[in-house]
C-alpha positions as CSV (number, residue, x, y, z in Angstrom):
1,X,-11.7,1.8,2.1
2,X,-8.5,2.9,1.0
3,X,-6.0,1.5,-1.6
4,X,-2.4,1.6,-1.3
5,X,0.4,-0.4,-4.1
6,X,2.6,-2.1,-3.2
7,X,6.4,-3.2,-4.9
8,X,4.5,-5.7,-7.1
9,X,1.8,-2.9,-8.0
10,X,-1.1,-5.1,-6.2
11,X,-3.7,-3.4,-3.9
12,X,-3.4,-3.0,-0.6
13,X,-6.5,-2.4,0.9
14,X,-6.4,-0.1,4.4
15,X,-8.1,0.1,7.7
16,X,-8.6,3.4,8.0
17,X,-10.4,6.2,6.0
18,X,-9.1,8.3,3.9
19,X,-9.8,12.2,4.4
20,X,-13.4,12.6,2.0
21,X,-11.8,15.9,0.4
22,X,-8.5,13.6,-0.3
23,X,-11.2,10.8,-1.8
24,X,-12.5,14.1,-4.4
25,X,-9.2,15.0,-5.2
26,X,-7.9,11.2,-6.5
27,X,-10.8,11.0,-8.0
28,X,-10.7,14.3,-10.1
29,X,-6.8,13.2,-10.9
30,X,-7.9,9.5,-12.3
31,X,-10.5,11.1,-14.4
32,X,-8.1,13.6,-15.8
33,X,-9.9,16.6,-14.5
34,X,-8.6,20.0,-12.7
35,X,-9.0,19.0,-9.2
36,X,-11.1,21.2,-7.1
37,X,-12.7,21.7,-4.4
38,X,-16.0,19.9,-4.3
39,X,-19.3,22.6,-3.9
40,X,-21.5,20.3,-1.9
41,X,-18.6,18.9,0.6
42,X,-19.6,19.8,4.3
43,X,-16.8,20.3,6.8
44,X,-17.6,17.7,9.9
45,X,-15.3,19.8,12.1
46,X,-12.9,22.5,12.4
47,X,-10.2,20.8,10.5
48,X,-12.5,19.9,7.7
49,X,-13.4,23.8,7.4
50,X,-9.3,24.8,7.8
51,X,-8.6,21.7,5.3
52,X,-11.7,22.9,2.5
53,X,-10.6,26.8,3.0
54,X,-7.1,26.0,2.1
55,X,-7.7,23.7,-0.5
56,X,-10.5,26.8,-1.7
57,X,-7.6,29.5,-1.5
58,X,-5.1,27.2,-3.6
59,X,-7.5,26.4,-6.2
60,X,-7.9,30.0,-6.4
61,X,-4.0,31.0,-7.1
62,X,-3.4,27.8,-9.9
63,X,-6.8,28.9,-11.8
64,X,-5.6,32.6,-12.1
65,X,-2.7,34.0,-13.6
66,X,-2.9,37.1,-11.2
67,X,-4.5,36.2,-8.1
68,X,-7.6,37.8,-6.3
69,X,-5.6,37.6,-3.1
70,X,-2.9,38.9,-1.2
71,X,0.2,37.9,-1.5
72,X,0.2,38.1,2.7
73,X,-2.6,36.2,2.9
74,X,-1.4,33.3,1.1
75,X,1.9,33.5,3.5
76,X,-0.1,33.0,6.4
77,X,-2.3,30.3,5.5
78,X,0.5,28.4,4.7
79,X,1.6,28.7,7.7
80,X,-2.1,27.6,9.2
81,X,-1.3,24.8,6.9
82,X,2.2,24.1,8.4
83,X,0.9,24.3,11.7
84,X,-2.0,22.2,10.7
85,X,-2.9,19.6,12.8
86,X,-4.1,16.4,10.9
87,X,-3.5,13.2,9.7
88,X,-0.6,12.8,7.5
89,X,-1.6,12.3,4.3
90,X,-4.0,15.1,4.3
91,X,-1.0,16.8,5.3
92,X,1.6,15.8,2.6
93,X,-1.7,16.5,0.5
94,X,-1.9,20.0,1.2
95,X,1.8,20.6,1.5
96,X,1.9,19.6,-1.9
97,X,-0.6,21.8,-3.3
98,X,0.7,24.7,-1.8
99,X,4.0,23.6,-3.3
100,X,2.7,23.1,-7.0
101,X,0.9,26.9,-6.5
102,X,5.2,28.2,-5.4
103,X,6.5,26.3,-8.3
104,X,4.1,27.9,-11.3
105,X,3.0,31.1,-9.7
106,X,6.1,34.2,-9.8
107,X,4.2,35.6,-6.3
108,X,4.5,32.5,-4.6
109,X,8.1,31.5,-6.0
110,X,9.9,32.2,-2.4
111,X,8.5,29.6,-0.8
112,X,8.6,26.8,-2.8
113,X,12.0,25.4,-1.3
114,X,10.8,25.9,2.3
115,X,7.3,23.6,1.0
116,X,9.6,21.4,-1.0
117,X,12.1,20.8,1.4
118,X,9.0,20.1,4.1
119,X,7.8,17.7,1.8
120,X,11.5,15.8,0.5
121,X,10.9,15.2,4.7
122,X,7.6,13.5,5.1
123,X,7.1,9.6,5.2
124,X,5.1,8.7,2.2
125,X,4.4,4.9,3.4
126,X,1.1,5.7,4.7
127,X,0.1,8.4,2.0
128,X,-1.9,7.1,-1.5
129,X,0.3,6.9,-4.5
130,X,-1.5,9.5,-6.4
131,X,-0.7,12.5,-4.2
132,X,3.1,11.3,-3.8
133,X,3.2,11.1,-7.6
134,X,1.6,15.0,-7.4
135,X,4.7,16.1,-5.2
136,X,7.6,14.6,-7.6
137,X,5.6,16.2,-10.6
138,X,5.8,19.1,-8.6
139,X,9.8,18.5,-8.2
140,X,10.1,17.6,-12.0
141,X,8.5,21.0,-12.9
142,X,10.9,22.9,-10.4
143,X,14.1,21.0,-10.9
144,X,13.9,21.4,-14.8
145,X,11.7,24.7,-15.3
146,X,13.1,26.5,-12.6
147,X,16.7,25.3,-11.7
148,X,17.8,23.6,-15.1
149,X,19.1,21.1,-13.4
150,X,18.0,18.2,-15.9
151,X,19.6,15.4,-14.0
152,X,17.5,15.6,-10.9
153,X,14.6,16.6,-13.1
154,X,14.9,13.3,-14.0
155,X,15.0,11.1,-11.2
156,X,11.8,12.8,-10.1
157,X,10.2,11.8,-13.3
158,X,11.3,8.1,-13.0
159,X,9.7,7.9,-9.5
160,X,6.5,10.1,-10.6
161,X,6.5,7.4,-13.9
162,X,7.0,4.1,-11.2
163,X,4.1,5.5,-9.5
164,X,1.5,6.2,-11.7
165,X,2.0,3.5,-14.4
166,X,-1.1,1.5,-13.3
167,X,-2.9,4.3,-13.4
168,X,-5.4,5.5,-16.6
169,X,-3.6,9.4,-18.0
170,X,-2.5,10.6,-15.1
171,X,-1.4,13.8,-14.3
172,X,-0.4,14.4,-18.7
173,X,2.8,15.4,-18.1
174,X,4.2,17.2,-20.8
């Protein structure tokens, strides 16, 4: 079963069924924990193992100051990620991880406008609340860390804020 909001912040319930990593994730968000990667998930198929080994190599760069990997390597799993071919909101899900890791992490600073400016692109009708709140926290922290650019900072907050006020601390944005 998977939940949606809609204008008047009542559940919409889906059809369809949502990714199990993305189900781990929103959970680990509404309980206010470091999302990662759950240990006893097993991939049903080669997407699941190319969905679990990117999730596995992002969790790897945001826990770590320096990370135990090549700057290389991360370059070309993003593009396995970009190429990726999976539903959409396991896509805007990933996308947006690998766009948090560019906007916090000096290594990975050169691609977060090619991963942001993927992501401004993707429909977001179909994808759960929580992970397009994740993206314009993502934008907040560029727009006013990054570029200084206050204003726009700003709009991202208001949209991250419209999002997420039914849900308990999310996200504890500073």
């Amino acid at each position: 079963m998977r939940i949606k909001w809609n204008s008047q912040r009542n559940a919409i319930v889906y059809k369809e069924k949502m990714h199990p990593l993305i189900q781990k994730y929103i959970e680990f968000e509404i309980l206010g924990k470091y999302p990662q990667p759950p240990e006893d998930y097993i991939p049903q198929n080669e997407i699941d193992k190319a969905v679990i080994t990117i999730w596995c190599m992002i969790n790897g760069i945001t826990k770590k100051k320096t990370p135990n990997i090549a700057k290389a390597d991360a370059k070309t799993l993003l593009e396995a990620t970009i190429n990726l071919d999976c539903d959409a909101e396991t896509y805007y899900w990933l996308l947006s991880a690998w766009h948090f890791a560019s906007v916090l992490h000096p290594p990975y600073y050169s691609e977060t406008d090619r991963v942001g400016a993927l992501i401004i692109d993707l429909p977001k009708e179909n994808v759960h609340p929580l992970i397009v709140a994740a993206s314009y926290q993502n934008f907040y922290y560029y727009y006013l860390g990054r570029k200084r650019e206050v204003s726009i900072a700003k709009e991202f907050l208001d949209k991250y804020l419209l999002l997420t006020e039914n849900f308990p601390q999310m996200f504890y944005l500073a």
